[in-house]
N, C-alpha and C positions, 0 to 999 in steps of 0.2 A: 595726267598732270594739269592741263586745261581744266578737267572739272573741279581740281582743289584749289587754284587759282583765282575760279568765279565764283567759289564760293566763299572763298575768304575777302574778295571784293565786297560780294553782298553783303557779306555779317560785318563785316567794315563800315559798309554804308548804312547799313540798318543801323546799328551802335551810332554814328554819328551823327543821321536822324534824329535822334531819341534823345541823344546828349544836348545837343543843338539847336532841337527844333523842339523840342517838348519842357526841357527848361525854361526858357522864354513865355511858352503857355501858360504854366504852372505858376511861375515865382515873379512873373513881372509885374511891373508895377503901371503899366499905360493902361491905356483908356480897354472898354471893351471891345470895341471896332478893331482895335490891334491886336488884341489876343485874338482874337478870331478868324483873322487873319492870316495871322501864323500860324494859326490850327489847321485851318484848309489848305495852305500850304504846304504844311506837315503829311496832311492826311491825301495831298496829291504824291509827294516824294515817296510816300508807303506804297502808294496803289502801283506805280511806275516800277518800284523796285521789286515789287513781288509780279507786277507782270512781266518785266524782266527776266526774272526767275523762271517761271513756269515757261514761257519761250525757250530761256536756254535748254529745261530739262526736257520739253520734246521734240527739239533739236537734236539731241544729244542723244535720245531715244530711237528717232530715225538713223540715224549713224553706225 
């Protein structure tokens, strides 16, 4: 039950990433400095969420 929990967290967070944080990259209309911005911002909330990930699974794995 905890493993479908956290994973429906993750794919929550990934989706809302990608909705959120990659929209703005793509269709804004500011300067370059601010897309880029929020692309590395983006591109930290991705790295975080998947090492996230990989934690819990050999967490999970030792258990």
């Amino acid at each position: 039950m905890k493993k479908i929990l956290f994973f429906t967290f993750i794919i929550a967070a990934f989706l809302l990433v990608t909705f959120f944080g990659l929209g703005p990259v793509l269709m804004a209309d500011g300067t370059f400095a601010e897309r880029m911005l929020t692309l590395l911002i983006v591109l930290v909330l991705y790295f975080l969420l998947g090492w996230l990930c990989k934690v819990f699974i050999n967490y999970t794995k030792k258990n």
